[in-house]
C-alpha positions in Angstrom: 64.1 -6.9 7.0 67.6 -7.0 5.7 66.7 -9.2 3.1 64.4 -6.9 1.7 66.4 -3.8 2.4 68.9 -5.4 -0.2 66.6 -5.8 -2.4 65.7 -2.1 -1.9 69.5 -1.0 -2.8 69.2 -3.2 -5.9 66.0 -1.7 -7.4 66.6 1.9 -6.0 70.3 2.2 -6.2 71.5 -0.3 -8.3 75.6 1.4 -9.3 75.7 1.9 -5.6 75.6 -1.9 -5.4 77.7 -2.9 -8.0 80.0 -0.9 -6.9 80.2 -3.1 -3.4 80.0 -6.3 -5.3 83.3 -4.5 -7.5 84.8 -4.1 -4.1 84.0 -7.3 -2.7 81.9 -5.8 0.5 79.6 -8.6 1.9 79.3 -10.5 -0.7 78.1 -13.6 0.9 75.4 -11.8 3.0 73.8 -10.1 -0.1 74.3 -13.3 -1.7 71.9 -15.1 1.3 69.8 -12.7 0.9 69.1 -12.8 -2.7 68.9 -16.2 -2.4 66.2 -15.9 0.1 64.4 -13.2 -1.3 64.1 -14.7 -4.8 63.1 -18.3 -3.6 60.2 -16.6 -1.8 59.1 -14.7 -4.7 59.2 -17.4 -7.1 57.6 -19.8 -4.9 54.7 -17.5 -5.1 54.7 -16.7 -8.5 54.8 -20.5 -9.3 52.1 -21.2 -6.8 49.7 -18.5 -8.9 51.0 -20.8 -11.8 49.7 -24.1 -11.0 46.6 -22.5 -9.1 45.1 -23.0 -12.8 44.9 -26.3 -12.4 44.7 -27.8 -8.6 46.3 -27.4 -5.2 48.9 -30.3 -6.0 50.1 -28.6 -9.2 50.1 -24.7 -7.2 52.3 -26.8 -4.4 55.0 -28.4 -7.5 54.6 -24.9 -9.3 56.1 -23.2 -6.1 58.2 -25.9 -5.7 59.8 -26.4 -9.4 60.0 -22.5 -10.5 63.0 -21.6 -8.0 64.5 -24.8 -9.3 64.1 -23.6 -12.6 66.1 -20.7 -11.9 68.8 -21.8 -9.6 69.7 -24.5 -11.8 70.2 -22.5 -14.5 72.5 -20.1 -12.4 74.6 -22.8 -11.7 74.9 -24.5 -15.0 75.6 -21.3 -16.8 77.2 -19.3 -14.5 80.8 -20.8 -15.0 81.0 -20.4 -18.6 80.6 -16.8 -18.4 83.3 -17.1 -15.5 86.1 -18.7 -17.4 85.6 -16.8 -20.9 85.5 -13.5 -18.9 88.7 -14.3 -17.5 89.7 -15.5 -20.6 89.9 -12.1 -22.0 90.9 -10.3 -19.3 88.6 -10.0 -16.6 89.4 -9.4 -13.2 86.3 -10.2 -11.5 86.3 -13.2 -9.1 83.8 -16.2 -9.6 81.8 -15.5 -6.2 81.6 -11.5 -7.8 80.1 -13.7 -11.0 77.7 -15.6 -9.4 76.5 -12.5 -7.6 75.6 -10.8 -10.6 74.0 -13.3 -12.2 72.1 -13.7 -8.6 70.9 -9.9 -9.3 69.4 -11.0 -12.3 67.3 -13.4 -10.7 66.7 -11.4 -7.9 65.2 -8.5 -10.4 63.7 -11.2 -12.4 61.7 -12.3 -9.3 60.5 -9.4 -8.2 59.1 -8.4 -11.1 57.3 -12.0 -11.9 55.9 -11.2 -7.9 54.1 -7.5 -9.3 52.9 -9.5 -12.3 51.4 -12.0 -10.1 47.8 -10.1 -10.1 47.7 -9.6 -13.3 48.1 -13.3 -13.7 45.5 -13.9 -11.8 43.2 -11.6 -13.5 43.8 -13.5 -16.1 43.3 -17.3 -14.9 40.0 -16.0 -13.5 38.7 -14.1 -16.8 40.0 -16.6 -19.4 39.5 -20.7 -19.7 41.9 -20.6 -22.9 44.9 -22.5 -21.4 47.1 -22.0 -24.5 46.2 -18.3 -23.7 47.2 -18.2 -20.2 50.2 -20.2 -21.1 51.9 -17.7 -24.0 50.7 -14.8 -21.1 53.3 -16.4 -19.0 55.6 -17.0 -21.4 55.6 -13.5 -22.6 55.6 -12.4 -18.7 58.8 -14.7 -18.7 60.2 -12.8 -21.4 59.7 -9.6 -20.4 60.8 -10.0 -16.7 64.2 -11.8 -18.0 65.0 -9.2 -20.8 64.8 -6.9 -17.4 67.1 -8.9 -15.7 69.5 -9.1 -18.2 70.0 -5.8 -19.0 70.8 -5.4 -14.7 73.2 -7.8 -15.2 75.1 -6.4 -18.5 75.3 -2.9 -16.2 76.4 -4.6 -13.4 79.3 -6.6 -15.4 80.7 -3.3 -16.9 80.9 -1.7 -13.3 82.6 -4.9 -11.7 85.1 -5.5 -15.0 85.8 -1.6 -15.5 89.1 -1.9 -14.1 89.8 -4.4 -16.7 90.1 -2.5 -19.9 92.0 -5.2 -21.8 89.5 -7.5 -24.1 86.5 -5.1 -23.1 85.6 -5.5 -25.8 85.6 -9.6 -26.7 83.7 -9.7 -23.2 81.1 -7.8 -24.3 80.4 -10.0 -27.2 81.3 -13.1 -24.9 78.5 -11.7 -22.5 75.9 -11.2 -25.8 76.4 -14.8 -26.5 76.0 -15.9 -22.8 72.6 -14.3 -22.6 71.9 -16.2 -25.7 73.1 -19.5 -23.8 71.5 -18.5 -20.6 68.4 -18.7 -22.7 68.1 -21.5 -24.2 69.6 -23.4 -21.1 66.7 -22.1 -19.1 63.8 -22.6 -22.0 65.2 -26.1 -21.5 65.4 -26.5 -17.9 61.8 -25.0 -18.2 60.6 -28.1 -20.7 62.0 -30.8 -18.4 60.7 -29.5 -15.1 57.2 -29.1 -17.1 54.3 -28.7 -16.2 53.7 -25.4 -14.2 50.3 -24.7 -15.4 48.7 -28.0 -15.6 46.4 -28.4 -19.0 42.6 -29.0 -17.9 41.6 -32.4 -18.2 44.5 -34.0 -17.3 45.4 -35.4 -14.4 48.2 -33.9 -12.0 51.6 -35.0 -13.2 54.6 -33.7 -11.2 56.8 -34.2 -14.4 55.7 -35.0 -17.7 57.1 -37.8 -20.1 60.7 -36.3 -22.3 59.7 -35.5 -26.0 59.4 -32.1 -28.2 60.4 -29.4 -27.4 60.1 -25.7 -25.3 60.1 -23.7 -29.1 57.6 -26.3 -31.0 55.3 -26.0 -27.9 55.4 -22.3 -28.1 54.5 -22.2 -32.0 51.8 -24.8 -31.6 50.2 -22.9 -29.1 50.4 -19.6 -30.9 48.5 -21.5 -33.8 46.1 -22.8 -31.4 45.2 -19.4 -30.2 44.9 -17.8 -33.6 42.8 -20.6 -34.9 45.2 -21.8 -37.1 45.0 -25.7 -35.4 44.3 -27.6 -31.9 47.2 -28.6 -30.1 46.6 -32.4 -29.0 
């Protein structure tokens, strides 16, 4: 229940808890419970993922998607660290990995209340180039949220630090671009989610292409441009 009360606070009052991650009030136990909560949630939303396919693919969906995001986190997460500091930044790096926890934690959520709309989806539709763009765009949309939780949370935790405001603002624009593509690509090697019909289940699929060609191809597919092979 605490778990979810935090993620109450975050959704419901979210300056209230920057402000305690600004003044360094339990940070570990909100960062346990963001941890928690947003393993759950992705779990599930992964499990709707590879539920397209077959029961092995919804059990590595659930599996792979919270390792999707927590390896991002903590490959990206110290570059925004150090050039924050960099130019001024008084936050400390357990402050920074809390935010960028938020993130995920929003992220999460959000993915869960799209979750029946997925599955509307996987049971009205048998175009899997569809279904997949759906999710990407689901992706999309439930990241873009995220971020912008995490730019308002940075300016509350660095507002003491008025020197370089400034540079970090532009440093944290190009992060999100980073974050991005370190994710699109941590997404392509942990592939596939939603298994394509009439293959067999693969818990990884064989390196080569990439996460943007894939996303193109498909888009052609589904206007009727070309069959992806």
């Amino acid at each position: 229940m605490k778990d979810l009360a935090v993620i109450e606070t975050i959704l419901r009052n979210r300056y209230h808890f920057f402000a305690e991650i600004k003044d360094g009030q339990g940070l570990g136990a909100k960062m346990r419970a963001m941890l928690i909560s947003s393993v759950i949630f992705l779990a599930l939303y992964g499990a709707v993922l590879g539920s397209s396919h077959s029961l092995w693919q919804s059990l590595s969906s659930a599996a792979k998607l919270p390792l999707l995001f927590l390896a991002t986190l903590v490959i990206s997460s110290p570059t925004l660290y150090f050039f924050n500091v960099l130019f001024g930044s008084n936050q400390s790096l357990t402050q920074n990995f809390c935010l960028i926890l938020t993130a995920i934690t929003v992220t999460s959520v959000l993915l869960l209340s799209f979750a029946p709309i997925t599955l509307f989806f996987l049971l009205t539709t048998a175009n899997y180039q569809f279904f997949k763009l759906l999710n990407v765009m689901i992706f999309a949309i439930t990241g873009g949220v995220g971020v912008v939780f995490l730019s308002q949370g940075m300016r509350v935790v660095s507002a003491a630090g008025k020197e370089g405001a400034r540079a970090r603002g532009s440093v944290m624009r190009l992060w999100i671009l980073v974050y991005g593509f370190v994710g699109s690509q941590m997404a392509w090697t942990l592939r596939p989610f939603v298994g394509a019909p009439g293959l067999p289940f693969e818990l990884f699929r064989q390196l080569g292409g990439n996460f943007y060609a894939n996303i193109f191809a498909s888009i052609g597919e589904v206007l009727g441009f070309f069959v992806v092979k």
